[in-house]
GUPA-157589 format. One record per residue (C-alpha): x, y, z. Coordinates in steps of 0.05 Angstrom, whole numbers, padded with zeros to 5 digits, always signed. Layout:
GUPA-157589
XYZ...
***
This chain:
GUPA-157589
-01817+00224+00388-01798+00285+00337-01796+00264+00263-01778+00305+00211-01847+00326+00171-01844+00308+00094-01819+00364+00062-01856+00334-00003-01924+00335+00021-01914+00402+00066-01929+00468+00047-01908+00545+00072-01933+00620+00073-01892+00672+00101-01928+00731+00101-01889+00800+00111-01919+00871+00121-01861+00931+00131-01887+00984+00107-01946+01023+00120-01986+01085+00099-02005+01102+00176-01963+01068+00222-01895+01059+00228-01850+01025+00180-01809+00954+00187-01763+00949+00144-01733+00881+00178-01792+00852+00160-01776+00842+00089-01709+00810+00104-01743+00763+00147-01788+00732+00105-01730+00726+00054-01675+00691+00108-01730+00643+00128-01748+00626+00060-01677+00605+00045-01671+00567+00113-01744+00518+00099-01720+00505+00028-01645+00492+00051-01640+00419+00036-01594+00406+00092-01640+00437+00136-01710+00409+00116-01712+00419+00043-01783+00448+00019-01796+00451-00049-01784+00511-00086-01858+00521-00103-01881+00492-00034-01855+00558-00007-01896+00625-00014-01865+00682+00007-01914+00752+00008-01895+00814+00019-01941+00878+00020-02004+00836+00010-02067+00849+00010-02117+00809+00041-02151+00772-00026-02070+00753-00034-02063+00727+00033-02127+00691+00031-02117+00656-00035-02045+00632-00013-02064+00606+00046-02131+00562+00018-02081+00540-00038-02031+00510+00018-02086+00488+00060-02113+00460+00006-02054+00424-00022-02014+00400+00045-02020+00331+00083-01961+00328+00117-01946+00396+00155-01971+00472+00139-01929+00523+00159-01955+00596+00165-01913+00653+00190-01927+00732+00194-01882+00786+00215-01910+00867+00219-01948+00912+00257-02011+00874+00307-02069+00910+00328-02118+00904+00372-02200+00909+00373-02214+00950+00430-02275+00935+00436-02271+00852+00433-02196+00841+00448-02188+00809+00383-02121+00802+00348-02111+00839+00290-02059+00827+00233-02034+00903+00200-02020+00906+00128-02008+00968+00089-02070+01008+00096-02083+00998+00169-02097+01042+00223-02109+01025+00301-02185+01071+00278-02195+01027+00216-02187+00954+00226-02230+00930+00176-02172+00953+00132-02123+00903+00164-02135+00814+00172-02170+00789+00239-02128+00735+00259-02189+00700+00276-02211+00686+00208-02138+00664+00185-02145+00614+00237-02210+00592+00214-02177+00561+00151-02130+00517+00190-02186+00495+00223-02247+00480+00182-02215+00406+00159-02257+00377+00105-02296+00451+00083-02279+00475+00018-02217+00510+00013-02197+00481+00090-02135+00444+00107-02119+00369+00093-02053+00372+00134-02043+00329+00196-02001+00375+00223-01990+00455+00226-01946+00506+00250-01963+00582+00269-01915+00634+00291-01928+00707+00296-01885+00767+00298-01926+00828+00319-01936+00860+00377-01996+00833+00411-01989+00763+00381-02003+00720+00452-02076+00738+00443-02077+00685+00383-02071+00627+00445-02128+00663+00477-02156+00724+00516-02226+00760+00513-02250+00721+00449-02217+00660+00476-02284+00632+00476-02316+00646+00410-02334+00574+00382-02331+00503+00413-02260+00497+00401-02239+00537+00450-02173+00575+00451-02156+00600+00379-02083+00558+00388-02134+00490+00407-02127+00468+00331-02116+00398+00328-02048+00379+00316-02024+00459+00316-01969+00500+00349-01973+00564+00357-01915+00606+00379-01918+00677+00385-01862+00737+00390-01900+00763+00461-01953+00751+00505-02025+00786+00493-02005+00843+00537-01936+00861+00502-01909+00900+00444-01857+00856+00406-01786+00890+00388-01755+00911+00314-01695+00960+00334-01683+01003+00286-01623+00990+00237-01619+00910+00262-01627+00868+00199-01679+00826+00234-01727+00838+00281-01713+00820+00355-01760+00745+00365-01752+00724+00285-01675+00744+00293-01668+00695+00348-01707+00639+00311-01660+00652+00248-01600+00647+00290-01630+00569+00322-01641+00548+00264-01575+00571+00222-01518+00552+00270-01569+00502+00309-01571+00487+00380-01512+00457+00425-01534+00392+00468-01612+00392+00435-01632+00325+00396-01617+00319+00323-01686+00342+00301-01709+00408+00326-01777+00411+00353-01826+00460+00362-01811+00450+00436-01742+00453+00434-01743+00512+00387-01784+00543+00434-01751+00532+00507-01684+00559+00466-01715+00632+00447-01740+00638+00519-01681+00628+00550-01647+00670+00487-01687+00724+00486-01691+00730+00557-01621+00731+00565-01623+00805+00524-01679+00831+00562-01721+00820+00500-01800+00793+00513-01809+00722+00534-01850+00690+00470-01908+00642+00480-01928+00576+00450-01985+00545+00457-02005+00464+00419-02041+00396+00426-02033+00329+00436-01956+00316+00406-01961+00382+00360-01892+00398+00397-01860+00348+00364-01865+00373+00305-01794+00383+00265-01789+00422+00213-01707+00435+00222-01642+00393+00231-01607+00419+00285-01535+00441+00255-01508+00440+00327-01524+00368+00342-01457+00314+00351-01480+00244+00364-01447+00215+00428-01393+00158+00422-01414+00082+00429-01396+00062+00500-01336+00016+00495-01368-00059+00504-01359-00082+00574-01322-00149+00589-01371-00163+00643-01432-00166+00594-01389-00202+00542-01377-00262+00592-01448-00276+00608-01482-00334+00557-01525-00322+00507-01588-00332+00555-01571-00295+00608-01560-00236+00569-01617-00246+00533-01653-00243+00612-01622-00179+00615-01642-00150+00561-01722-00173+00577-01711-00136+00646-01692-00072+00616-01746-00071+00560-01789-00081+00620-01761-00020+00656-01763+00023+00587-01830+00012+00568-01856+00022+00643-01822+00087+00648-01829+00111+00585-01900+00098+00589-01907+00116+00656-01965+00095+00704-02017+00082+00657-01984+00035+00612-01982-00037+00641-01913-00076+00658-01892-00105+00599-01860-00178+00630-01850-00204+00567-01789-00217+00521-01798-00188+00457-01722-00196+00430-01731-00192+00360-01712-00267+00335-01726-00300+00409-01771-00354+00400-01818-00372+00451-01809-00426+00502-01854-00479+00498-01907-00496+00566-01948-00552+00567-02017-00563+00594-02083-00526+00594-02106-00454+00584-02164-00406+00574-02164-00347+00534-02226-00308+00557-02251-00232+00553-02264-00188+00483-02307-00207+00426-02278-00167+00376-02199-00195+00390-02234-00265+00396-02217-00293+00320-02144-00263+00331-02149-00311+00391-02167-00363+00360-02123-00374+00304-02066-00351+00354-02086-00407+00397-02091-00456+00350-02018-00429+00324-01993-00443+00389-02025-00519+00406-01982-00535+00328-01920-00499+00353-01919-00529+00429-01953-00604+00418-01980-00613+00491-02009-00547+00506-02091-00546+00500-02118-00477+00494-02198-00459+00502-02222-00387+00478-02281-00358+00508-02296-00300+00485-02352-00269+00527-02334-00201+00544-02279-00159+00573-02306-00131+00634-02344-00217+00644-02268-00245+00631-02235-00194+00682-02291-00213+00740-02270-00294+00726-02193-00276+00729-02201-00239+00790-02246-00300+00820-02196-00345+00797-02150-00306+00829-02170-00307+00898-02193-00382+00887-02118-00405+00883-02085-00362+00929-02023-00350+00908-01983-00354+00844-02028-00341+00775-02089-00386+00751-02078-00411+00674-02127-00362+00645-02121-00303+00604-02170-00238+00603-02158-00193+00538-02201-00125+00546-02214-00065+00493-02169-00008+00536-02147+00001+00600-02202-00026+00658-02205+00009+00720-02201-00037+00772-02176-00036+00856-02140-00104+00855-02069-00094+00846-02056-00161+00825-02091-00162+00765-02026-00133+00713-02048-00111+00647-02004-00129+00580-02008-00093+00521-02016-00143+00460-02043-00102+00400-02068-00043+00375-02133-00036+00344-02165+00021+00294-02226+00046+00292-02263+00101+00228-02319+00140+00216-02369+00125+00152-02417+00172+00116-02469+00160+00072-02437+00176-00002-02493+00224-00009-02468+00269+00045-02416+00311-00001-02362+00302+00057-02305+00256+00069-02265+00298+00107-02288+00312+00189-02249+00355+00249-02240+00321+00321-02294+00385+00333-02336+00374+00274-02346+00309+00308-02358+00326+00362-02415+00381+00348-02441+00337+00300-02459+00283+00361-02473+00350+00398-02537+00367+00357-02501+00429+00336-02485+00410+00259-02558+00386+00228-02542+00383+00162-02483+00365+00114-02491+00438+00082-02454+00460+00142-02391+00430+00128-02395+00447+00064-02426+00385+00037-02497+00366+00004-02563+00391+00033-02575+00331+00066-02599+00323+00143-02554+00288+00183-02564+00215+00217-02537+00182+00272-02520+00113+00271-02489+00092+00346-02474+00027+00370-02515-00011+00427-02496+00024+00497-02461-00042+00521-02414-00044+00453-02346-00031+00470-02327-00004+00399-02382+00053+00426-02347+00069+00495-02284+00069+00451-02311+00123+00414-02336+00161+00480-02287+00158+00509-02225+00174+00460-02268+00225+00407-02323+00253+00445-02310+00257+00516-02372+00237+00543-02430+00204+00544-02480+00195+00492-02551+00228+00481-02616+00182+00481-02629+00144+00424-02695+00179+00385-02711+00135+00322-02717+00064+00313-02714+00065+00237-02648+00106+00237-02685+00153+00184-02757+00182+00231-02759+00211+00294-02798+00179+00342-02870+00212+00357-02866+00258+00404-02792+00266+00397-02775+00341+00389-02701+00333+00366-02668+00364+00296-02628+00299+00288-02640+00231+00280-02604+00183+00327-02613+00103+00329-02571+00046+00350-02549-00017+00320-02524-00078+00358-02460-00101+00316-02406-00064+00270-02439-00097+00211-02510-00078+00222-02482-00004+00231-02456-00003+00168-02511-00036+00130-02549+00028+00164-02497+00078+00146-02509+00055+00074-02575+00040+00064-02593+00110+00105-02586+00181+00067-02543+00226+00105-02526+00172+00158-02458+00172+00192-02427+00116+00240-02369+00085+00260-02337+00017+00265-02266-00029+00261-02229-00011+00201-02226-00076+00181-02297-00088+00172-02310-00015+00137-02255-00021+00096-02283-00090+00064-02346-00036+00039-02345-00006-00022-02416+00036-00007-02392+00081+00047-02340+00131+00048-02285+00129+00103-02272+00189+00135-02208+00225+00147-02200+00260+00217-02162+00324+00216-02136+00309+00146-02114+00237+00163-02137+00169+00143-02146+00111+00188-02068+00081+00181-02030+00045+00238-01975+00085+00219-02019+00153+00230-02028+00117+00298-01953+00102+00317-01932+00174+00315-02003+00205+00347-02040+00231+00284-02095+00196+00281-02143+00198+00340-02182+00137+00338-02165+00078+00360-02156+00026+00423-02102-00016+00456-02117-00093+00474-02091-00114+00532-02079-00184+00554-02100-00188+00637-02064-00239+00694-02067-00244+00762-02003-00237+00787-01937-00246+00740-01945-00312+00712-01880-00363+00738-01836-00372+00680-01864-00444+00660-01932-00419+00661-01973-00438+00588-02002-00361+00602-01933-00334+00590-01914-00375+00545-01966-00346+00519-01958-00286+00522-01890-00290+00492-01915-00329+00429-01959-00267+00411-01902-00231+00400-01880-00272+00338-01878-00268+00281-01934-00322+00266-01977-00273+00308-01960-00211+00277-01984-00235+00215-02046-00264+00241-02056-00197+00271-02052-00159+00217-02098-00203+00174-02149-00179+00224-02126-00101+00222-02090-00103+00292-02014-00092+00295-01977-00119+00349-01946-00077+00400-01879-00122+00394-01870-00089+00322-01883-00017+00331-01834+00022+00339-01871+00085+00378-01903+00066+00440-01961+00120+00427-02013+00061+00399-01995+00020+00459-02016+00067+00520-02074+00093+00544-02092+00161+00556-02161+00167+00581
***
């Protein structure tokens, strides 16, 4: 969902070139880079600080260099960086070049490879590299498509040059076109059209303009005058991103209340209202989120159900379970709960024997499982309960707090050896995994790196084992706790666990990813990448006097919420973004 990015904590660097010693002059150039100044710092717009705006014009490279590391450097919300001017390209690579004054298509190392602007935005965590969570690209020179990819597209492990985490790129043209400044317009032809959205705003789009929306409007714009089609290219929910009110937007009028609805009792309408959250969150999720059957009604307290049930399935949500349980046999005298916490993937194989044991209907047991299991019996319906995070820890002797989704991942890759690389100590780096079997580890492998895991090559986390030929260490430890005694005791030593048992350490340092911390509210809106949804397993929908949905219901209390955030979880019946409640593996 599109949310306006904190003007306070965002940051932006508009970067004009117009005129030139060897190629043709732009003199619209220089007026856009002044309009859209005005436009980020309008405060009924977004409102950017006076000083959070840089605005260059005729710069030279040290100029543009040192702007940009200062707003990398100084955002954590959004960076914005925007150049308009002449593009070149390498003829020889099919790299995108960016012209400034002394440039000439024979003498490029006059003018700025895009490529090594781009390596700012990405090198989280390096000196001088961004902290921001979120950033925002756009490009208007001829040639400016080859920034989301093209001969070069290739050049690192990150792939495309617009696959920055969290980034969208938008571009005047594709890689093959010249972009347009007709002479004696006050603007040129795609910045023109993206001054005009954002000033007068954009009939029938939301109330936030998002890079998405900004984008579908100039297509169809600029297309309409025969102008080139721009390009965008972004990650994850980088097209969210808002950085504009739309002027244009008119909120539609409260439907009048219908006698119908009044008429029907308190109860009834409170059925009604469970059977379209059901129908929201299923298709708003879509087929990889599980039915919600519950009724979370804020205030609805939970019917009571008496007799006997088993909460089985994952260790780590077991003391959640526990006091929940508990919570529930003093709220609903007659109900006797048992928690067995012996697994996910054990738990699942007993609800699905149980399940074909009674037949029909739903046995009185309960399966909670770390993610999402894949599994062919339809009749075993996932519920999603909580949301759990998860963070990286280094060794405080590392020099670096601060690690890329890519980082990351070269760093389990073998590629990154030592800290030095990232602009830390001179310190080799250690890997400190969890035990094959641990589901916090195929959390990890499956929502940071990808893939599988290498073999393990060291016993004491700090020696490779003889005959070993490896250039980094890699061990495992059994439990969260023992991998973060390692991490700490270990020079160099990085691993990863539950926030809330890193965050009790005072030894380690907890690492921000891309910028961000390890927050729930990172989670709800997408930017942060690490973490895992529990889901509550039964076979069939429960009957409505079932103890299981009972339940069910009862962990979406308030007594529950607060147990679940005394162990670090937030329940999925208090977020207000479904993003830390689905699945996307």
């Amino acid at each position: 969902m599109p949310q306006l990015s904190d003007p306070r904590a965002s940051r932006a660097v508009l970067i004009g070139s117009y005129a030139y010693r060897s190629l043709d002059d732009l003199p619209a150039v220089e007026n856009n880079i002044k309009r859209l100044g005005e436009l980020l710092r309008e405060s009924t717009l977004w409102g950017l600080p006076q000083d959070h705006c840089t605005e260059l014009l005729q710069p030279t490279r040290d100029a543009i260099f040192d702007a940009v590391h200062d707003a990398a450097a100084a955002a954590t919300d959004t960076l914005v960086l925007y150049f308009a001017g002449h593009g070149l390209v390498d003829p020889y690579t099919g790299e995108l070049y960016l012209a400034l004054r002394d440039s000439h298509k024979a003498r490029l190392d006059k003018a700025l490879r895009y490529e090594d602007v781009r390596r700012v935005l990405l090198s989280v965590g390096a000196a001088g590299g961004t902290r921001a969570r979120r950033k925002v690209v756009i490009l208007d020179c001829c040639w400016s498509g080859l920034a989301l990819g093209g001969a070069m597209a290739a050049v690192d492990d990150v792939g495309t040059r617009a696959d920055i985490e969290g980034t969208f790129v938008l571009t005047a043209t594709a890689g093959t076109r010249q972009a347009l400044a007709p002479p004696g317009d006050h603007y040129t032809a795609f910045t023109g059209e993206l001054i005009d959205a954002v000033t007068h705003g954009i009939a029938g789009a939301p109330e936030l303009l998002s890079m998405s929306a900004l984008y579908d409007h100039l297509v169809a714009s600029l297309a309409a005058k025969s102008l080139p089609r721009p390009q965008q290219g972004n990650r994850n929910t980088a097209n969210h991103i808002s950085l504009f009110r739309n002027r244009a937007f008119r909120p539609s009028e409260p439907p009048p209340p219908s006698p119908d609805t009044d008429a029907i009792p308190s109860p009834a309408r409170r059925t009604v209202r469970t059977v379209l959250l059901s129908l929201l969150v299923t298709a708003v999720a879509g087929a990889t989120t599980a039915p919600l059957w519950l009724d979370v009604v804020a205030g609805d307290e939970p019917a009571c159900a008496t007799g006997r049930l088993t909460l089985a399935g994952s260790t780590t949500f077991g003391p959640v379970l526990q006091k929940a349980a508990a919570a529930y046999e003093e709220t609903c005298p007659g109900a006797e709960l048992t928690v067995d916490v012996e697994g996910s993937d054990a738990a699942l194989r007993e609800l699905e024997a149980a399940g074909r044991e009674k037949g029909s209907g739903s046995p009185e047991l309960l399966a909670f499982s770390d993610g999402l299991k894949s599994s062919d019996n339809p009749r075993l319906l996932p519920h999603p309960v909580a949301s759990s995070l998860f963070t990286f820890v280094i060794h405080k002797n590392a020099g670096v707090q601060d690690l890329s989704l890519a980082e990351i991942q070269r760093l389990y890759d073998g590629v990154i050896t030592n800290w030095r690389q990232l602009g830390g100590n001179d310190q080799p780096v250690r890997l400190v995994d969890r035990a094959a079997a641990s589901n916090t580890r195929k959390i990890f492998e499956r929502q940071i790196l990808r893939r599988s895991q290498f073999a393990i090559n060291s016993e004491d986390c700090l020696t490779l084992t003889r005959g070993t030929s490896s250039d980094v260490v890699r061990c495992e430890r059994s439990t969260t706790h023992e991998a973060l005694r390692t991490v700490a005791r270990v020079p160099g030593a990085v691993g990863y666990g539950d926030i809330g048992a890193a965050s009790d350490r005072d030894d380690l340092y907890l690492v921000r990813i891309d910028g961000q911390r390890a927050t729930m509210e990172a989670t709800n809106y997408g930017a942060y990448p690490f973490w895992e949804t529990e889901y509550a397993y039964t076979y069939n929908k429960p009957p409505t006097d079932a103890v299981a949905l009972s339940f069910l219901r009862f962990l979406s209390s308030e007594a529950s919420k607060n147990i679940m955030n005394s162990y670090d979880y937030r329940s999925c019946a208090e977020l207000q973004n479904p993003v830390p409640c689905r699945d996307y593996s």
